[in-house]
mmCIF file as Biopython writes it, N, C-alpha, C and O atoms, coordinates in Angstrom:
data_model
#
loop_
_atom_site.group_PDB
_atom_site.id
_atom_site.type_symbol
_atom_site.label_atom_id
_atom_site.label_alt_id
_atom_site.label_comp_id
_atom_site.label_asym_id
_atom_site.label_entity_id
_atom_site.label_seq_id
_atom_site.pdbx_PDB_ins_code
_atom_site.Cartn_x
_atom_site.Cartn_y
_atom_site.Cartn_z
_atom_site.occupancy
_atom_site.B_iso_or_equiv
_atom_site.auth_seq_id
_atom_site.auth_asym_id
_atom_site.pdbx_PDB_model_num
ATOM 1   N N  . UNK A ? 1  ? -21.913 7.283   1.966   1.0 0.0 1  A 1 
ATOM 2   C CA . UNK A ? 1  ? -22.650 7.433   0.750   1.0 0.0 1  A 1 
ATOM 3   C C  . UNK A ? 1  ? -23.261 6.085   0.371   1.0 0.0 1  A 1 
ATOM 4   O O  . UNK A ? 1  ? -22.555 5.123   0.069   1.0 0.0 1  A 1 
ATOM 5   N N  . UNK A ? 2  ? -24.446 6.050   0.392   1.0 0.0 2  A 1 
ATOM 6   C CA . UNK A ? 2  ? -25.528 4.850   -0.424  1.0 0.0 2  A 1 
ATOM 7   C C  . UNK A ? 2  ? -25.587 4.988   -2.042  1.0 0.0 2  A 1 
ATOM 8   O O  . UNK A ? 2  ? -26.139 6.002   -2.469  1.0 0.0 2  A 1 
ATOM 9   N N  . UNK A ? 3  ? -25.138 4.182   -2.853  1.0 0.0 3  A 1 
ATOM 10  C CA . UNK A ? 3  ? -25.654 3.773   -4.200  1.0 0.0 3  A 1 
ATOM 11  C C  . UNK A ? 3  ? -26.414 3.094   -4.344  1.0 0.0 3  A 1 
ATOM 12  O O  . UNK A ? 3  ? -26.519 2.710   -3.179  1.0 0.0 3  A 1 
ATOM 13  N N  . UNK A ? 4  ? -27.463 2.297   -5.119  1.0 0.0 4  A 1 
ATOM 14  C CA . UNK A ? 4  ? -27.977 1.416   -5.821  1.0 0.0 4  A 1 
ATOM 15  C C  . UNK A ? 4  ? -27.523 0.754   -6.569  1.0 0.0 4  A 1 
ATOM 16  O O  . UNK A ? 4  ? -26.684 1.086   -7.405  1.0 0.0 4  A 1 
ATOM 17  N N  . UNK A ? 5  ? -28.108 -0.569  -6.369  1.0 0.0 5  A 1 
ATOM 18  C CA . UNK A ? 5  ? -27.472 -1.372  -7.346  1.0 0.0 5  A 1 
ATOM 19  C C  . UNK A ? 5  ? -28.484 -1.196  -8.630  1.0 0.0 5  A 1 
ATOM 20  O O  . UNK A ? 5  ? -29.682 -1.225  -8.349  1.0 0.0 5  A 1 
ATOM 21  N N  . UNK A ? 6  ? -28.177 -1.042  -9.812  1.0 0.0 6  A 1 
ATOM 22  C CA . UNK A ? 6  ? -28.658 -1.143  -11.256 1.0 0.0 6  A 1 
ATOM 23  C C  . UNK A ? 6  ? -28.561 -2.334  -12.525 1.0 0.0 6  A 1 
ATOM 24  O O  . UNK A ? 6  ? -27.521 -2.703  -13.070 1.0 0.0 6  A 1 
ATOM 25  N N  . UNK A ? 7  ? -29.345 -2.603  -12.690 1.0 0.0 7  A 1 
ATOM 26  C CA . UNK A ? 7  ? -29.442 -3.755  -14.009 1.0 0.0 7  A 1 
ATOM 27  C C  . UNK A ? 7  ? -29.361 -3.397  -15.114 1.0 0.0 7  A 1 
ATOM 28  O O  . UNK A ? 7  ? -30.213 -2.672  -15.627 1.0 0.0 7  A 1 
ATOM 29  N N  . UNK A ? 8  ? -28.032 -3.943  -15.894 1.0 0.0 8  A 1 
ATOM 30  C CA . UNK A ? 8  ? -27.622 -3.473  -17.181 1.0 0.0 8  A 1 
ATOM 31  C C  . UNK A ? 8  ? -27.125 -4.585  -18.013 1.0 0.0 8  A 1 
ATOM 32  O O  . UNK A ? 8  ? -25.995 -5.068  -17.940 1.0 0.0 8  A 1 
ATOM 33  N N  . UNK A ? 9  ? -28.130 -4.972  -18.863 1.0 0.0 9  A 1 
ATOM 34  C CA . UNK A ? 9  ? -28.505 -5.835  -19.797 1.0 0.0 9  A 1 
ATOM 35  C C  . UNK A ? 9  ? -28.291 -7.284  -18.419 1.0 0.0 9  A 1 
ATOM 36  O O  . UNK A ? 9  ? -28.909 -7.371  -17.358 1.0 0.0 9  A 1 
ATOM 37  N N  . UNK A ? 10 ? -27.196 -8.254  -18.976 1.0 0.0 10 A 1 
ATOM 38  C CA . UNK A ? 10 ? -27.123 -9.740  -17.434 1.0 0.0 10 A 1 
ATOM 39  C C  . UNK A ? 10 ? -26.785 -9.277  -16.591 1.0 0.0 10 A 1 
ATOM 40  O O  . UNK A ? 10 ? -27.071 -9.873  -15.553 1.0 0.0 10 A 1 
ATOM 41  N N  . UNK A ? 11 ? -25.858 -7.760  -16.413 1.0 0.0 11 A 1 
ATOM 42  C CA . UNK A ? 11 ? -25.279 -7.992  -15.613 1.0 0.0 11 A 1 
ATOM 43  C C  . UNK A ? 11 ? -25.680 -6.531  -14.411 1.0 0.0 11 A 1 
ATOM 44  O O  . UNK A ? 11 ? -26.407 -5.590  -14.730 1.0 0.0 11 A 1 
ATOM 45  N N  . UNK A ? 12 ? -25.104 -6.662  -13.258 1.0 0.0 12 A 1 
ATOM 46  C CA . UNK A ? 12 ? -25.452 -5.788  -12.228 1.0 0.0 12 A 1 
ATOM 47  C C  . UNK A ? 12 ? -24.423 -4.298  -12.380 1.0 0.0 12 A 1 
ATOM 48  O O  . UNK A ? 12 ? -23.289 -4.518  -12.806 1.0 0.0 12 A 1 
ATOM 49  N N  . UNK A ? 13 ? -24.756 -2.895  -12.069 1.0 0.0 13 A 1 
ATOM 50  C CA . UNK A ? 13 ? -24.170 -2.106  -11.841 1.0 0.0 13 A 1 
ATOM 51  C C  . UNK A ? 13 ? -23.843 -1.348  -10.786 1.0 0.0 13 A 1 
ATOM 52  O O  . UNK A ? 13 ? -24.688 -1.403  -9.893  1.0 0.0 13 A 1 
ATOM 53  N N  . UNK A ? 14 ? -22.718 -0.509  -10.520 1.0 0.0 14 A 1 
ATOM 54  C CA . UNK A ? 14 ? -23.256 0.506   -9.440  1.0 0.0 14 A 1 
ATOM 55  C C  . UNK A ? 14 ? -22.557 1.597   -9.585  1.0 0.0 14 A 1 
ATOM 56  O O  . UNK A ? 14 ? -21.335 1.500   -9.471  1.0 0.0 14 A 1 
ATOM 57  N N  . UNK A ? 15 ? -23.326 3.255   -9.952  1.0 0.0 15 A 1 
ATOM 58  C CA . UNK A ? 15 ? -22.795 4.267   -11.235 1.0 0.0 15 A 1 
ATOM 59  C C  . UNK A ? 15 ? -21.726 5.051   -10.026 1.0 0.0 15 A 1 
ATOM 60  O O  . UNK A ? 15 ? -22.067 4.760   -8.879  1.0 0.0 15 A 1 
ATOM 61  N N  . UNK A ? 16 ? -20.632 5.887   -10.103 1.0 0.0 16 A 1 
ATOM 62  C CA . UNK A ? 16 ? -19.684 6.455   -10.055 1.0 0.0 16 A 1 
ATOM 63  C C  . UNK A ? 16 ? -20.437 7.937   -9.778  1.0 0.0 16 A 1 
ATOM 64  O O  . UNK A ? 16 ? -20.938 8.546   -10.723 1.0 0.0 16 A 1 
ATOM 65  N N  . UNK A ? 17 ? -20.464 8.329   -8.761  1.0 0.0 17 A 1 
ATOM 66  C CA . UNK A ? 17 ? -20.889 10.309  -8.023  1.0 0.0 17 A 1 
ATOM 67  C C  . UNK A ? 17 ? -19.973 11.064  -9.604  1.0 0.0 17 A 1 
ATOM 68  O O  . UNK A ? 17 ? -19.188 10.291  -10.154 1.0 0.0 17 A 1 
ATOM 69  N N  . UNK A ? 18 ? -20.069 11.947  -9.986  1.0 0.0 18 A 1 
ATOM 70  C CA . UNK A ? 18 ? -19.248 12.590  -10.840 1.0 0.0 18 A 1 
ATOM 71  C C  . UNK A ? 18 ? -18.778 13.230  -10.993 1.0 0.0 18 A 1 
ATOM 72  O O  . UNK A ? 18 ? -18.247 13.571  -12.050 1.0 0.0 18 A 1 
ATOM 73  N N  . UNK A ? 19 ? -18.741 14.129  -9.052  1.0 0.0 19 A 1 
ATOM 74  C CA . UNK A ? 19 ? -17.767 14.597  -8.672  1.0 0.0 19 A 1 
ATOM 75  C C  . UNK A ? 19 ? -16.271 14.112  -8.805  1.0 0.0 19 A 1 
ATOM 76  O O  . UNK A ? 19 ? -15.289 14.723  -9.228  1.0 0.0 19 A 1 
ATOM 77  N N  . UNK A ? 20 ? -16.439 12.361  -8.140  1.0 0.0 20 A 1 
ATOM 78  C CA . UNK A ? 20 ? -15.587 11.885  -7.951  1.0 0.0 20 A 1 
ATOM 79  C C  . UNK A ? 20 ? -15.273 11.244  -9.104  1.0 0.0 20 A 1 
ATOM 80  O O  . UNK A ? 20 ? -14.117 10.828  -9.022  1.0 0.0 20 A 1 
ATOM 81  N N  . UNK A ? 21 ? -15.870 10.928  -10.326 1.0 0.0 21 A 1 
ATOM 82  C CA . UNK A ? 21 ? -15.644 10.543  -11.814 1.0 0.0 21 A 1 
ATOM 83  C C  . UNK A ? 21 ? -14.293 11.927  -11.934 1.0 0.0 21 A 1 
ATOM 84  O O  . UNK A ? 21 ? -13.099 11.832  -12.219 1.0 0.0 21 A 1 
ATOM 85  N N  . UNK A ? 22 ? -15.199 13.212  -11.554 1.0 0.0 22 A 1 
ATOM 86  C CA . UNK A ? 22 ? -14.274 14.453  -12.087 1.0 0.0 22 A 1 
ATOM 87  C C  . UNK A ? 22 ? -12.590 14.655  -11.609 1.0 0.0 22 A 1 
ATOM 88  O O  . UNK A ? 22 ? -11.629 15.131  -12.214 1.0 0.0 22 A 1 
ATOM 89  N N  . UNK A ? 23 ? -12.729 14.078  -10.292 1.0 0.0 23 A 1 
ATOM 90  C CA . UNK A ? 23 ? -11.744 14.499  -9.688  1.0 0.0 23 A 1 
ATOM 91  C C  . UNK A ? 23 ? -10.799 13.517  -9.732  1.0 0.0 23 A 1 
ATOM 92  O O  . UNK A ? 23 ? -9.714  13.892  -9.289  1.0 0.0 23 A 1 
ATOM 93  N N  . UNK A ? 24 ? -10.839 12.323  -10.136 1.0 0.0 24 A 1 
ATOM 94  C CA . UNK A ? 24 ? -10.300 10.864  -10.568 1.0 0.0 24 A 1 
ATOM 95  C C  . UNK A ? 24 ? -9.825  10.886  -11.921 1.0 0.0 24 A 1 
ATOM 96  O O  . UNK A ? 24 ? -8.976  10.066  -12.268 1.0 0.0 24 A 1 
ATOM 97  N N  . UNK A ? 25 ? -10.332 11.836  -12.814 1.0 0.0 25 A 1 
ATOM 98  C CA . UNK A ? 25 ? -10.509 11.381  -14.134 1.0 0.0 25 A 1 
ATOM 99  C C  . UNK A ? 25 ? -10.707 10.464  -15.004 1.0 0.0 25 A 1 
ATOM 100 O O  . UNK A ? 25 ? -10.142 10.323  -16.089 1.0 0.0 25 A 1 
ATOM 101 N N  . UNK A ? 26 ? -11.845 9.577   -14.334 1.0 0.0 26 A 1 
ATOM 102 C CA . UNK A ? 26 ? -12.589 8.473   -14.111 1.0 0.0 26 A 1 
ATOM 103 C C  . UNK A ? 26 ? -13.632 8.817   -16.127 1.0 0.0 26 A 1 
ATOM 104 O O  . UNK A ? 26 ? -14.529 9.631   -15.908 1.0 0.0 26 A 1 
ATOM 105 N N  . UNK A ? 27 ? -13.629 8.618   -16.867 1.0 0.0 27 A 1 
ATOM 106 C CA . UNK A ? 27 ? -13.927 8.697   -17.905 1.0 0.0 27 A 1 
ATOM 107 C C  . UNK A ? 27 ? -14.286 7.041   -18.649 1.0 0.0 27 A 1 
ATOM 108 O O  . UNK A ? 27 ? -13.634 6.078   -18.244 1.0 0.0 27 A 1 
ATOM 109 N N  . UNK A ? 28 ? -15.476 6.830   -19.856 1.0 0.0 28 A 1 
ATOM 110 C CA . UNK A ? 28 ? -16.038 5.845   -19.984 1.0 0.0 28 A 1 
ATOM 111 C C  . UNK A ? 28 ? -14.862 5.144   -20.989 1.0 0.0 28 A 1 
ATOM 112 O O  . UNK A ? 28 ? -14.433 5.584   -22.056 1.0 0.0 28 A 1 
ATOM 113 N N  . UNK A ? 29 ? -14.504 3.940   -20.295 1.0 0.0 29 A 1 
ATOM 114 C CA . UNK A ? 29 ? -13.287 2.825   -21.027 1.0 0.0 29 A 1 
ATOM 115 C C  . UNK A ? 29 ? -12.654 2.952   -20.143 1.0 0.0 29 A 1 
ATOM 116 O O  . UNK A ? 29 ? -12.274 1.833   -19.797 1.0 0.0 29 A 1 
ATOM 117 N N  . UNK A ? 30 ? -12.118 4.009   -19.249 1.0 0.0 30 A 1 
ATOM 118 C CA . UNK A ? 30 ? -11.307 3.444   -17.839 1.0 0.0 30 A 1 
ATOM 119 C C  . UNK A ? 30 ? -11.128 2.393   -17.725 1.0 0.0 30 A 1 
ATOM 120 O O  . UNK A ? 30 ? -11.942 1.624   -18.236 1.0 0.0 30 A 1 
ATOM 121 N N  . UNK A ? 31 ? -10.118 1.924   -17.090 1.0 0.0 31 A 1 
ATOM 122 C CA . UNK A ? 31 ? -9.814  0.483   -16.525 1.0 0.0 31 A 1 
ATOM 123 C C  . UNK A ? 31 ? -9.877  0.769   -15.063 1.0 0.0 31 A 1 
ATOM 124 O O  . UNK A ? 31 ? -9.448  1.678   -14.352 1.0 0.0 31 A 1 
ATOM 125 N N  . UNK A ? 32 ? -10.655 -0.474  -14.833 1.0 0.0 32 A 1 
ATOM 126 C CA . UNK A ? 32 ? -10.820 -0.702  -13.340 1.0 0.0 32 A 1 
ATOM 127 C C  . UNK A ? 32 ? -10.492 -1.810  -12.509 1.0 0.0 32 A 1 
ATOM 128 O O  . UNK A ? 32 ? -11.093 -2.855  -12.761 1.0 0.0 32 A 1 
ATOM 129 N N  . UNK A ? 33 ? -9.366  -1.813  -11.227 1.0 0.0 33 A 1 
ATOM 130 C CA . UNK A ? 33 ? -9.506  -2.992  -10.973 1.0 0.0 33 A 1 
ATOM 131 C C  . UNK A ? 33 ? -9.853  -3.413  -9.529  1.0 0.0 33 A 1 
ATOM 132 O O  . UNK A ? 33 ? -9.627  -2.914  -8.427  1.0 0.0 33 A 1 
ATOM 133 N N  . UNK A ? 34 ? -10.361 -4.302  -9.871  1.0 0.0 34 A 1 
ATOM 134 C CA . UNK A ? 34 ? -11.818 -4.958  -8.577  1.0 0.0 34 A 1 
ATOM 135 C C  . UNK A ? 34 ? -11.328 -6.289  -7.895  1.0 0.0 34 A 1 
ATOM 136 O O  . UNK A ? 34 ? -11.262 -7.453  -8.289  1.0 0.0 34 A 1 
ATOM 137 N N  . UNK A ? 35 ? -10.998 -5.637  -6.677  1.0 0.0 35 A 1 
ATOM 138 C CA . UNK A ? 35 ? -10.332 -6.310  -5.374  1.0 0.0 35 A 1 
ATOM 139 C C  . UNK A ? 35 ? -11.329 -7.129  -4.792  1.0 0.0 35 A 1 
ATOM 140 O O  . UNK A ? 35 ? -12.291 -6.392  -5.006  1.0 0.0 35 A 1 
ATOM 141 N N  . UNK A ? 36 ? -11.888 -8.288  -4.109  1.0 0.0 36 A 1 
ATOM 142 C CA . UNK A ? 36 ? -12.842 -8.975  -3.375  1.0 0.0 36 A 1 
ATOM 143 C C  . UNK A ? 36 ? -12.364 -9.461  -1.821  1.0 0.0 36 A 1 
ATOM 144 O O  . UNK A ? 36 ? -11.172 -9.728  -1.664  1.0 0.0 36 A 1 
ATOM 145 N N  . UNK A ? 37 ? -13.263 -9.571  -0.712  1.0 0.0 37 A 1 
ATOM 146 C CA . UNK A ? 37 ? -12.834 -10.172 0.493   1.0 0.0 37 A 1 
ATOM 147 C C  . UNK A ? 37 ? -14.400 -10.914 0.278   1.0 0.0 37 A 1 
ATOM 148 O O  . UNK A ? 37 ? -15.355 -10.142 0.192   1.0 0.0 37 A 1 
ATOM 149 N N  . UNK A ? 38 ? -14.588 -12.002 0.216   1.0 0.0 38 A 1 
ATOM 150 C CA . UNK A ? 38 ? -16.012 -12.348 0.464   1.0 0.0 38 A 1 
ATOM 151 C C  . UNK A ? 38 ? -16.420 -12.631 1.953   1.0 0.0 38 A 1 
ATOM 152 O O  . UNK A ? 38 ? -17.576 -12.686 2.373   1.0 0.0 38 A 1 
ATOM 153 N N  . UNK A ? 39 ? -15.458 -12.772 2.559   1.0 0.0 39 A 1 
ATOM 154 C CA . UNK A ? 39 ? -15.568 -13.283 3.922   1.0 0.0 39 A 1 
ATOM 155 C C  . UNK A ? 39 ? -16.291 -11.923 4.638   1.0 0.0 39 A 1 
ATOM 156 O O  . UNK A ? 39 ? -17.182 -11.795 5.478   1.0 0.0 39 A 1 
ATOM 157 N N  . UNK A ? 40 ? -15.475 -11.006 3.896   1.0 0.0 40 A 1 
ATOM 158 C CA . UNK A ? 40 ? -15.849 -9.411  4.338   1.0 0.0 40 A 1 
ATOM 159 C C  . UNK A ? 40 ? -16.953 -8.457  3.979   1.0 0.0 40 A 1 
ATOM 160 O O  . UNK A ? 40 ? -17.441 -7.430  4.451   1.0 0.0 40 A 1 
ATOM 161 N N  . UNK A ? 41 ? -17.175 -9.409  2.711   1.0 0.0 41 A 1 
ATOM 162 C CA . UNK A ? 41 ? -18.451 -8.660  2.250   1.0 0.0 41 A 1 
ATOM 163 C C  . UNK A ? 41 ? -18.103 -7.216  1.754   1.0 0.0 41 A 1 
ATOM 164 O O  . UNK A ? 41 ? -18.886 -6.269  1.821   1.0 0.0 41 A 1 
ATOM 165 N N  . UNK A ? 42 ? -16.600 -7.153  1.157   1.0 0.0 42 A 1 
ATOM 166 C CA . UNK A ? 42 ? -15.948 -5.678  0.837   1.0 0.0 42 A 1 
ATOM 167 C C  . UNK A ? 42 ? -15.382 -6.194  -0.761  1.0 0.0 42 A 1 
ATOM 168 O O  . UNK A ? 42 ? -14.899 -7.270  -1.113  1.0 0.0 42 A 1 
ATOM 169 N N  . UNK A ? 43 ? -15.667 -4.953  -1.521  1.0 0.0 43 A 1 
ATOM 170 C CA . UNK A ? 43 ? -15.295 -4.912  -2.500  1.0 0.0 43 A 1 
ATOM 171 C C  . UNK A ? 43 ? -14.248 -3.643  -3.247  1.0 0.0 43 A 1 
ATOM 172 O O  . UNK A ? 43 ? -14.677 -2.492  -3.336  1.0 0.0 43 A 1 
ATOM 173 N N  . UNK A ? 44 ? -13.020 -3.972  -3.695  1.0 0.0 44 A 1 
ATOM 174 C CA . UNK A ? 44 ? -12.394 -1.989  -3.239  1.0 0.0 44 A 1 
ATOM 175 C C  . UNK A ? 44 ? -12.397 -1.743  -4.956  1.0 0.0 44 A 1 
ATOM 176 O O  . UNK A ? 44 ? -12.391 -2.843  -5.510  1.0 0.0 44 A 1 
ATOM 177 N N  . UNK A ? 45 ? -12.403 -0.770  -5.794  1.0 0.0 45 A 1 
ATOM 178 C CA . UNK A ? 45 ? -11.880 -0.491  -6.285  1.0 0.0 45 A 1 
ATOM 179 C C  . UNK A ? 45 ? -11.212 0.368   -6.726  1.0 0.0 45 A 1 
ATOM 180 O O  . UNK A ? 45 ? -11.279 1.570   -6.465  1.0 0.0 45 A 1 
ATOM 181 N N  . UNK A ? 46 ? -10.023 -0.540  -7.921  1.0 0.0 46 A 1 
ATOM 182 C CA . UNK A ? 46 ? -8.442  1.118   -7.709  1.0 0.0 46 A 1 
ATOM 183 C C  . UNK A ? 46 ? -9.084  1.687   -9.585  1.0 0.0 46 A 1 
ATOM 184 O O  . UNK A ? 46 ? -9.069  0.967   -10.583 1.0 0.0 46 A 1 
ATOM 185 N N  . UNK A ? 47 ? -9.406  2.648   -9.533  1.0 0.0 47 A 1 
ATOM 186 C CA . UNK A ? 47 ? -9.047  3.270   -10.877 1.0 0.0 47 A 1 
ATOM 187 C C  . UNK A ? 47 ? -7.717  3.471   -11.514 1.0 0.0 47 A 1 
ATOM 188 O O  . UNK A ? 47 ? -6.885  4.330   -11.221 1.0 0.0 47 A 1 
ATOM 189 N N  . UNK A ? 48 ? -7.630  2.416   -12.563 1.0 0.0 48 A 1 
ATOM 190 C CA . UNK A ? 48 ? -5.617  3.278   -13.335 1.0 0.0 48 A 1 
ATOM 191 C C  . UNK A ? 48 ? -5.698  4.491   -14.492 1.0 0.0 48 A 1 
ATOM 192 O O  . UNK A ? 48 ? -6.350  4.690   -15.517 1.0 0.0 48 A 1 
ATOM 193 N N  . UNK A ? 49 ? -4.763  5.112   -13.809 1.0 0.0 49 A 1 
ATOM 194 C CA . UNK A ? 49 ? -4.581  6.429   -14.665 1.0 0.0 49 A 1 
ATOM 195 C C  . UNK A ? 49 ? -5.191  7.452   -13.967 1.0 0.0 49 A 1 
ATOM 196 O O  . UNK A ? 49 ? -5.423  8.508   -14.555 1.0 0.0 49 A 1 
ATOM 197 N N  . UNK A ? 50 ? -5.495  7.305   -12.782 1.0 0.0 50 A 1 
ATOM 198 C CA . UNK A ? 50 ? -6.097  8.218   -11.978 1.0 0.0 50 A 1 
ATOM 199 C C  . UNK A ? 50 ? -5.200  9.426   -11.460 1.0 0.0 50 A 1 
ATOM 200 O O  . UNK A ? 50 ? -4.107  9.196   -10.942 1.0 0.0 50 A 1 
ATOM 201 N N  . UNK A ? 51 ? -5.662  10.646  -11.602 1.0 0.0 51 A 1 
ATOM 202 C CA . UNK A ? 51 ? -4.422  11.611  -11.825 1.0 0.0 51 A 1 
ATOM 203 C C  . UNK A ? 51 ? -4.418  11.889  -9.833  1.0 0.0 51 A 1 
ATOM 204 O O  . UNK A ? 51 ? -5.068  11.150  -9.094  1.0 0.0 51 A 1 
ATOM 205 N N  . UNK A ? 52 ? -3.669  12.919  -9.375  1.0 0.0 52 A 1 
ATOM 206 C CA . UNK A ? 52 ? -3.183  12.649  -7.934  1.0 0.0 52 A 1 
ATOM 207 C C  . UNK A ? 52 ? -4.262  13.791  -7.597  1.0 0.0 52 A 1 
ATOM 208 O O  . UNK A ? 52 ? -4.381  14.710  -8.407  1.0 0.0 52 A 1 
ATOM 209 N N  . UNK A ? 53 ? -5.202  13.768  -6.223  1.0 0.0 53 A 1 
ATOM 210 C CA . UNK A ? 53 ? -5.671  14.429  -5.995  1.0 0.0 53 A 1 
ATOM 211 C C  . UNK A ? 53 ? -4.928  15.876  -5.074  1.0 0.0 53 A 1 
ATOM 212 O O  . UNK A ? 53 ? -3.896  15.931  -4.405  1.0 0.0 53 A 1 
ATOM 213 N N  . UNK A ? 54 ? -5.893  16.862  -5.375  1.0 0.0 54 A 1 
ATOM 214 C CA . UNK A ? 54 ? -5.203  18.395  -4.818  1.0 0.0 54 A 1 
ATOM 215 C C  . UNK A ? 54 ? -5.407  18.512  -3.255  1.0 0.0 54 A 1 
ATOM 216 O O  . UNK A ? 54 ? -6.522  18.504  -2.735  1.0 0.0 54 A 1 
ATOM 217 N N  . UNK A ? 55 ? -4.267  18.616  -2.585  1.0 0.0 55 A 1 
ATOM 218 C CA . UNK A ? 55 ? -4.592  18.519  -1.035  1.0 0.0 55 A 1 
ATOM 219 C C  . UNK A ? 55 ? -5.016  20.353  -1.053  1.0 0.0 55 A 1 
ATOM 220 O O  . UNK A ? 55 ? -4.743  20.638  0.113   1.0 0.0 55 A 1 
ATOM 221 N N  . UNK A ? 56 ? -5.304  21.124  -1.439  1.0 0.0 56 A 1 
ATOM 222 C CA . UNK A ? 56 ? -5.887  22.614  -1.917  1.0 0.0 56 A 1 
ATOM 223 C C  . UNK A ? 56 ? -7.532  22.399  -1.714  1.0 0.0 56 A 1 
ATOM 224 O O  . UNK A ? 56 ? -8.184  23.130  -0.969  1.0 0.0 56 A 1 
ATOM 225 N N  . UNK A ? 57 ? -7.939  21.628  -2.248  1.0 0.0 57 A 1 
ATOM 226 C CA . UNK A ? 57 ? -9.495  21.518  -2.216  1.0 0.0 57 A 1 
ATOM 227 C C  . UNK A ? 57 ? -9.590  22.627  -3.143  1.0 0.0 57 A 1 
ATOM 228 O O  . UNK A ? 57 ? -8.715  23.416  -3.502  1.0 0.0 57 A 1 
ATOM 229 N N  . UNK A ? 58 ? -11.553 22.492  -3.661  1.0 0.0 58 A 1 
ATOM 230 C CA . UNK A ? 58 ? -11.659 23.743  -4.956  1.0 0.0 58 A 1 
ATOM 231 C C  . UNK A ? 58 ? -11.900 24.750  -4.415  1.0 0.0 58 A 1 
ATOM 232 O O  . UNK A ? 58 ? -12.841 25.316  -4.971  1.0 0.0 58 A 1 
ATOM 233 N N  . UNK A ? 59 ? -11.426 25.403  -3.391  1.0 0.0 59 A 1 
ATOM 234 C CA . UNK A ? 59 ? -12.122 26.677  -2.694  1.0 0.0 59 A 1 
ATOM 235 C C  . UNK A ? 59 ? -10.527 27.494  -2.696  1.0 0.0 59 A 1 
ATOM 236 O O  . UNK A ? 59 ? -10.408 28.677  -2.377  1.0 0.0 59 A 1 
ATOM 237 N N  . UNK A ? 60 ? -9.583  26.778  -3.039  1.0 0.0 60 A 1 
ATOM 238 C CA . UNK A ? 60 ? -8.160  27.407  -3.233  1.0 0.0 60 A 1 
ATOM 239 C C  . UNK A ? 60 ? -7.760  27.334  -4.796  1.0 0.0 60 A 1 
ATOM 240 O O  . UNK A ? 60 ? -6.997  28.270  -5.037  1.0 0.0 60 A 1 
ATOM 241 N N  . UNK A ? 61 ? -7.942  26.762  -5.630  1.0 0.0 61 A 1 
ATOM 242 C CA . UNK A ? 61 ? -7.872  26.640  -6.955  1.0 0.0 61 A 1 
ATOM 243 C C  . UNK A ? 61 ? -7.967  27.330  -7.461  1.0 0.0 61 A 1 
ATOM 244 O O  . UNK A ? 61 ? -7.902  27.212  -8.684  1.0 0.0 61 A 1 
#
């Protein structure tokens, strides 16, 4: 999956699919925390409070 990067007010963004907002329970004030490798050019991040995902998928739900 490709995002864009976005400009929001100084600083840079990059918005959240909302599937995966949905299925995270990824909601606006979340806390997020943002891992760096620069060497790697990788950036991870963990959402907290993120509820456990359904090994069911939505086609069994």
């Amino acid at each position: 999956m490709e995002q864009k990067v976005l400009k929001t007010g100084n600083s840079l963004a990059v918005t959240i699919p909302s599937q995966f907002a949905k299925i995270m329970g990824v909601k606006p004030g979340s806390l997020v925390r943002i891992k760096t490798d620069l060497r790697k050019g990788v950036l991870t991040c963990t959402f907290s409070g993120s509820g456990q995902l359904s090994l069911l998928g939505d086609k069994q739900k």
